[in-house]
DSSP file (Angstrom, degrees, kcal/mol; ACC not computed):
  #  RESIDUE AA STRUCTURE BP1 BP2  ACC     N-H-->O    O-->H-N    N-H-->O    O-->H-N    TCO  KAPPA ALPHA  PHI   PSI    X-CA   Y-CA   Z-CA
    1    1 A X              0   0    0      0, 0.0    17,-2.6     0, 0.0     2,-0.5   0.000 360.0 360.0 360.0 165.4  101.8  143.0   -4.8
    2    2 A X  E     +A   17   0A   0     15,-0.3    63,-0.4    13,-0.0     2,-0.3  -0.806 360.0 172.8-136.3  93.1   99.6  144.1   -7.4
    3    3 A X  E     -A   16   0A   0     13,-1.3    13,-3.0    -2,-0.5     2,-0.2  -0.609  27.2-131.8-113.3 170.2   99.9  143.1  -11.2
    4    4 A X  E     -A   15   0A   0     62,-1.4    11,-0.3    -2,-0.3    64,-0.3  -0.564  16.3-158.4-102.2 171.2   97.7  143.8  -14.0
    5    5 A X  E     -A   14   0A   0      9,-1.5     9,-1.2    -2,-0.2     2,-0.3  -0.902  12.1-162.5-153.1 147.8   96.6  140.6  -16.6
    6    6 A X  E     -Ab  13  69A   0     62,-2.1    64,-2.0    -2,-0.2     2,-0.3  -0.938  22.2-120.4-147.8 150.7   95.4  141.7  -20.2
    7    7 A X  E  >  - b   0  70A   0      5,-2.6     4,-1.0    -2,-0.3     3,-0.4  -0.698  13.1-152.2 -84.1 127.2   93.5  139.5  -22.4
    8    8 A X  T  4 S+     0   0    0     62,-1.7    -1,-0.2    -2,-0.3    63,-0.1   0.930  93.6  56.1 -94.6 -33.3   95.5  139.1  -25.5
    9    9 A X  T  4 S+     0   0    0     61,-0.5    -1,-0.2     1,-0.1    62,-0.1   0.658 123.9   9.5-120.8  39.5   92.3  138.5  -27.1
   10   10 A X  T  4 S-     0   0    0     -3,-0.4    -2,-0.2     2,-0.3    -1,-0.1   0.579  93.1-120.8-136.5   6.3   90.3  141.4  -26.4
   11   11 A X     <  +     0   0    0     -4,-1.0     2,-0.2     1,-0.4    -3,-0.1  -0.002  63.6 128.6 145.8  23.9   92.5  143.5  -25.0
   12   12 A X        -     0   0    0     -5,-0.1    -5,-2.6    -6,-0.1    -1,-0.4  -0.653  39.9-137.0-101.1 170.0   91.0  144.1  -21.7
   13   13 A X  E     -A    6   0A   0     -7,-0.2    -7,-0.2    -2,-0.2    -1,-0.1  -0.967  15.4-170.4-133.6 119.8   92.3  144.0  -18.4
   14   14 A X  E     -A    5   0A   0     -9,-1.2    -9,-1.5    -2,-0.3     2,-0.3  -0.357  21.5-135.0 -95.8-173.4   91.9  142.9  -14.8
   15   15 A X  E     -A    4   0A   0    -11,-0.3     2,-0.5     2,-0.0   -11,-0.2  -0.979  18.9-170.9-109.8 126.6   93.8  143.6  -11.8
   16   16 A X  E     -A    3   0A   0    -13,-3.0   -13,-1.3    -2,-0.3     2,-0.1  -0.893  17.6-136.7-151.9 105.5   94.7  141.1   -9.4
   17   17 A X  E     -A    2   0A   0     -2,-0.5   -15,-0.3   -15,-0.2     2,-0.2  -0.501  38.0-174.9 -68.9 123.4   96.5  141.4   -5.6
   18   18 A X        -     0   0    0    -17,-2.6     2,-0.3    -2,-0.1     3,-0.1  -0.686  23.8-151.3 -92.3 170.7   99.2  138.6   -5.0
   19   19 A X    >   -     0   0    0     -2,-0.2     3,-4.6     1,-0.1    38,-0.3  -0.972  36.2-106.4-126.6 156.0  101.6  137.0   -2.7
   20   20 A X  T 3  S+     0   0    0      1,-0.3    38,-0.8    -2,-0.3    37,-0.5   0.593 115.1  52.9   1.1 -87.5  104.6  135.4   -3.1
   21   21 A X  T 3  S+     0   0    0     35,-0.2    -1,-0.3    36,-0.2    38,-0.0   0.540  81.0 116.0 -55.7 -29.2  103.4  131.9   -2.5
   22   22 A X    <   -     0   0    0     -3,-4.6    35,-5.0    34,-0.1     2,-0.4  -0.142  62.4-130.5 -49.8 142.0  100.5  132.1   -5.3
   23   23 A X  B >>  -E   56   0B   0     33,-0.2     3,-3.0     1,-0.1     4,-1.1  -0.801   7.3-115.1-105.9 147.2  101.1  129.9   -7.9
   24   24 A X  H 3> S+     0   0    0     31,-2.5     4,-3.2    -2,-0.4    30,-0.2   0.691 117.7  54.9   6.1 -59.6  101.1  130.2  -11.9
   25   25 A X  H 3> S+     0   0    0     28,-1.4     4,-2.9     1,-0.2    -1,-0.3   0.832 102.1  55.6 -90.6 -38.8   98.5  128.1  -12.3
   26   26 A X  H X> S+     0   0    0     -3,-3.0     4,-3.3     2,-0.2     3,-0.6   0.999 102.0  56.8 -66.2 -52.3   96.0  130.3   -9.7
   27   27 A X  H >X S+     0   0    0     -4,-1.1     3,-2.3     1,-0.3     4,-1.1   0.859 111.7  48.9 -47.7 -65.9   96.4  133.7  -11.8
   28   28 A X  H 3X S+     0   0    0     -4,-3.2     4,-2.2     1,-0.3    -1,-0.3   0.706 112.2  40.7 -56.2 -28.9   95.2  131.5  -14.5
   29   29 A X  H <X S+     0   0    0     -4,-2.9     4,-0.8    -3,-0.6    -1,-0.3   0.880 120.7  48.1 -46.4 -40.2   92.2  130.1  -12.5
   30   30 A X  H XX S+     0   0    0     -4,-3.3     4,-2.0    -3,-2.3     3,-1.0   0.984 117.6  40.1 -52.8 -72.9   91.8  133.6  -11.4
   31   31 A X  H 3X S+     0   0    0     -4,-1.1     4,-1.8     1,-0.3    -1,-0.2   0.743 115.1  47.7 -25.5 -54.1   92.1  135.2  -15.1
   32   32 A X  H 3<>S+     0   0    0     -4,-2.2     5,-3.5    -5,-0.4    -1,-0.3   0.687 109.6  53.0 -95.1  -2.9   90.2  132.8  -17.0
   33   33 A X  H X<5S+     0   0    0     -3,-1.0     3,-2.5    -4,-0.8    -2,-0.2   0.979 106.6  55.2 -61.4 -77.8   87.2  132.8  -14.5
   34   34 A X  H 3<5S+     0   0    0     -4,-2.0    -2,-0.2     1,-0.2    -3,-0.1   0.903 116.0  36.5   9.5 -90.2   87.1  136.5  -14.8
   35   35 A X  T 3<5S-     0   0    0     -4,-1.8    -1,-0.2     1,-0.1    -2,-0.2   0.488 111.3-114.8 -62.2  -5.9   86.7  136.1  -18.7
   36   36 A X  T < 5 +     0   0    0     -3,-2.5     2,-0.5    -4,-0.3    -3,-0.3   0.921  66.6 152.1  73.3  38.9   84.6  133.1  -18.5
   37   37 A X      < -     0   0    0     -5,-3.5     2,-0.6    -6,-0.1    -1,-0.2  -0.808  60.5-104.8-118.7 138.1   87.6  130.9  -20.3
   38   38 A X    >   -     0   0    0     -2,-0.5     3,-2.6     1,-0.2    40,-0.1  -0.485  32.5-157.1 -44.9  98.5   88.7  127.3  -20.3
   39   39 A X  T 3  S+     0   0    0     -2,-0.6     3,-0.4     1,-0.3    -1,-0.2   0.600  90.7  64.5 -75.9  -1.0   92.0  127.7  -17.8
   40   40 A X  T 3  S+     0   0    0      1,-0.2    38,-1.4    38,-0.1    -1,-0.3   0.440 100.5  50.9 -70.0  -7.1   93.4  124.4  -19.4
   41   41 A X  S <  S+     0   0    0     -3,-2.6    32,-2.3    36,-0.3     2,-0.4   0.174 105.7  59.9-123.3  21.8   93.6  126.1  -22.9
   42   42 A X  E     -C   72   0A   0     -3,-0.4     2,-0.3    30,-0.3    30,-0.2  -0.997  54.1-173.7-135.2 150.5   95.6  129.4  -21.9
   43   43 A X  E     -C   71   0A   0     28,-2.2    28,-2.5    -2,-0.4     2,-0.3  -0.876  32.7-105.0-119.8 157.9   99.1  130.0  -20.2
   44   44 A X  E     -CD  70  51A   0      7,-3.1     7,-4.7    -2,-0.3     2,-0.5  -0.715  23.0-151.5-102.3 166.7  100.5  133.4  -19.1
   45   45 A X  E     -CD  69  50A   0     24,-1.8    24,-2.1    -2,-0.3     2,-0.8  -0.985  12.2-177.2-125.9 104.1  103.2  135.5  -21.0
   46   46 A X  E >  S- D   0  49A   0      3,-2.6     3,-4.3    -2,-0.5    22,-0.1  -0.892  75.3 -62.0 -95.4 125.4  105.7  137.9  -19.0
   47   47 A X  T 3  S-     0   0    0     -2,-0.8    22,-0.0    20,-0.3    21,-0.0  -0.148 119.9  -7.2  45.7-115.5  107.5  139.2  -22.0
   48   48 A X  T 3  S+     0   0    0     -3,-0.1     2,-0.6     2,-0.1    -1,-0.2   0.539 116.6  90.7 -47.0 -31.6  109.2  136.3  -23.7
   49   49 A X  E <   -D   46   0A   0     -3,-4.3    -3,-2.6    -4,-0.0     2,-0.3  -0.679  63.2-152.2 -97.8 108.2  108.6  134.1  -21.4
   50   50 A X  E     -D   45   0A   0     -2,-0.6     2,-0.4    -5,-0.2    -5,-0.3  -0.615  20.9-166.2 -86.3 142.3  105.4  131.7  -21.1
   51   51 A X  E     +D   44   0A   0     -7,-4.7    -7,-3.1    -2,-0.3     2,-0.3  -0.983  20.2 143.3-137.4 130.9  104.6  130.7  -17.3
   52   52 A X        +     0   0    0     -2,-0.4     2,-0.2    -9,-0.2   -28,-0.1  -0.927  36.7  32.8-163.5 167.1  102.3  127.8  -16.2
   53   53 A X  S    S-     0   0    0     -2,-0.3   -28,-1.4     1,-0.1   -27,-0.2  -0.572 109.6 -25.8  88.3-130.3  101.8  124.9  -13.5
   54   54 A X  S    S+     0   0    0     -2,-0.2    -1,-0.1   -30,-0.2     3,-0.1   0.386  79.3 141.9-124.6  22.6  102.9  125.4  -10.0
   55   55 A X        -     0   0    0     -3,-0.1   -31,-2.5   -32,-0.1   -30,-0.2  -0.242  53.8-119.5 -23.0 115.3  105.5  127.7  -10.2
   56   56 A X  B  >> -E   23   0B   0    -33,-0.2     4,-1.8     1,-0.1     5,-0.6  -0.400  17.0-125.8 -72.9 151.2  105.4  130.3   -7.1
   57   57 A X  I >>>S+     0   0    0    -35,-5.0     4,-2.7   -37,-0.5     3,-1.1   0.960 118.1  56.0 -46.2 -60.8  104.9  133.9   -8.1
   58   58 A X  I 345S+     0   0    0    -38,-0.8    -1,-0.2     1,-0.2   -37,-0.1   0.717 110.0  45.9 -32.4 -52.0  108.2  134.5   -6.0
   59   59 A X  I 345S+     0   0    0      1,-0.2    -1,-0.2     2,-0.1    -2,-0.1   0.729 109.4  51.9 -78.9 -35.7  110.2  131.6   -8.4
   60   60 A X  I <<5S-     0   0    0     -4,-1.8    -1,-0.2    -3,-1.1    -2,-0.2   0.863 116.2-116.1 -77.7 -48.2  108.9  133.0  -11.9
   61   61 A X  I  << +     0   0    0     -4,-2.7    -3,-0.2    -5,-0.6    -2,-0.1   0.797  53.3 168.4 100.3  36.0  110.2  136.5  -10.8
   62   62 A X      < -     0   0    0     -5,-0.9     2,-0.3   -42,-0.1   -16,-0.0  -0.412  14.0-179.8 -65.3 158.8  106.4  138.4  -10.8
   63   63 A X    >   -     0   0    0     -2,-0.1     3,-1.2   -61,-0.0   -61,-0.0  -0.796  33.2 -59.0-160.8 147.1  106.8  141.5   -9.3
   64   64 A X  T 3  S+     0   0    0     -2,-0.3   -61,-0.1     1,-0.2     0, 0.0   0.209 116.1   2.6 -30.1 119.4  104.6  144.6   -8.2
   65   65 A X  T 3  S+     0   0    0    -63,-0.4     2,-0.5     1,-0.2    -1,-0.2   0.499  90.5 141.0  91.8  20.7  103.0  146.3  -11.3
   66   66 A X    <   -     0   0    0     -3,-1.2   -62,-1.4   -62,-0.0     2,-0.4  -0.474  42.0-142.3 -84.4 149.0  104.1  144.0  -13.7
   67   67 A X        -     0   0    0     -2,-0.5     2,-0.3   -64,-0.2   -20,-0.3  -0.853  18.2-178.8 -95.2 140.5  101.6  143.0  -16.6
   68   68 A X        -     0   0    0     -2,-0.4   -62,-2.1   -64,-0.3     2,-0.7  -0.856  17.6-120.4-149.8 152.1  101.5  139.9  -17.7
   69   69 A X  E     -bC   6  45A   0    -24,-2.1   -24,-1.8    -2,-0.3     2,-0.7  -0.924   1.6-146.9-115.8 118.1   99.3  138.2  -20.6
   70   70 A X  E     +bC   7  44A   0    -64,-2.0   -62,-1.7    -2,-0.7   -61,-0.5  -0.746  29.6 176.3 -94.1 131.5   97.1  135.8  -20.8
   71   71 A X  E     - C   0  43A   0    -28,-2.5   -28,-2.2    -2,-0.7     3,-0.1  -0.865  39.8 -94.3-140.8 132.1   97.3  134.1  -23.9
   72   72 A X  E     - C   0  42A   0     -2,-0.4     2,-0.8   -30,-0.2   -30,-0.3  -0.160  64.7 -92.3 -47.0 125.5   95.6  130.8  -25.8
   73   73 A X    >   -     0   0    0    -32,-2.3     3,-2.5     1,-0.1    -1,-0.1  -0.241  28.8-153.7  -9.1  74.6   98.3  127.6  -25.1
   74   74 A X  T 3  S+     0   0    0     -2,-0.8    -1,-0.1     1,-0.3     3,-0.1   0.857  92.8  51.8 -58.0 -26.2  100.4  127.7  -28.0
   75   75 A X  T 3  S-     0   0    0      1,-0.3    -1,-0.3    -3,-0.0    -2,-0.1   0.272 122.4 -98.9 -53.6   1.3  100.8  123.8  -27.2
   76   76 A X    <   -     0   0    0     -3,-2.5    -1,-0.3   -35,-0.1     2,-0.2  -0.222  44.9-131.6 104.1 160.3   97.6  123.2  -27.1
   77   77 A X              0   0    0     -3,-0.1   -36,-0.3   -36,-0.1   -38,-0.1  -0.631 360.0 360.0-141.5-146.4   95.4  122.9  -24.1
   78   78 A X              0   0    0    -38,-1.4   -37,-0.2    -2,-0.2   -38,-0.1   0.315 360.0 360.0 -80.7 360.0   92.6  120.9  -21.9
């Protein structure tokens, strides 16, 4: 599957092929690598919903073409 990730703060965007079995916590390795960011200080956002740790894509409910945000820790981070 294929979902987009947008930076919430600069508004740009990568694209990034999954499966199932990827976990939370790699889009964010992926994401914040990308952008050059600390991946301890950000979590991702589908909608409402903040997603980190080792959550499978499949278990969180990702699904083809969805966008997701990566966004500073509102708890704080590494």
């Amino acid at each position: 599957m294929n979902v987009r990730i947008r930076n919430s703060e600069t508004g740009g965007t990568v694209d990034m092929e999954l499966e199932g079995e990827h976990t939370v916590q790699e889009i964010i390795e992926g994401a914040s690598s990308y952008w050059n960011k600390d991946e301890g200080a950000y979590v991702l956002r589908k909608g409402k919903k903040l997603l980190r740790g080792q959550q499978s894509v499949a278990e969180v409910g990702i699904i083809d073409a969805d966008e997701l945000e990566l966004i500073p820790d509102p708890e704080g981070g590494a």
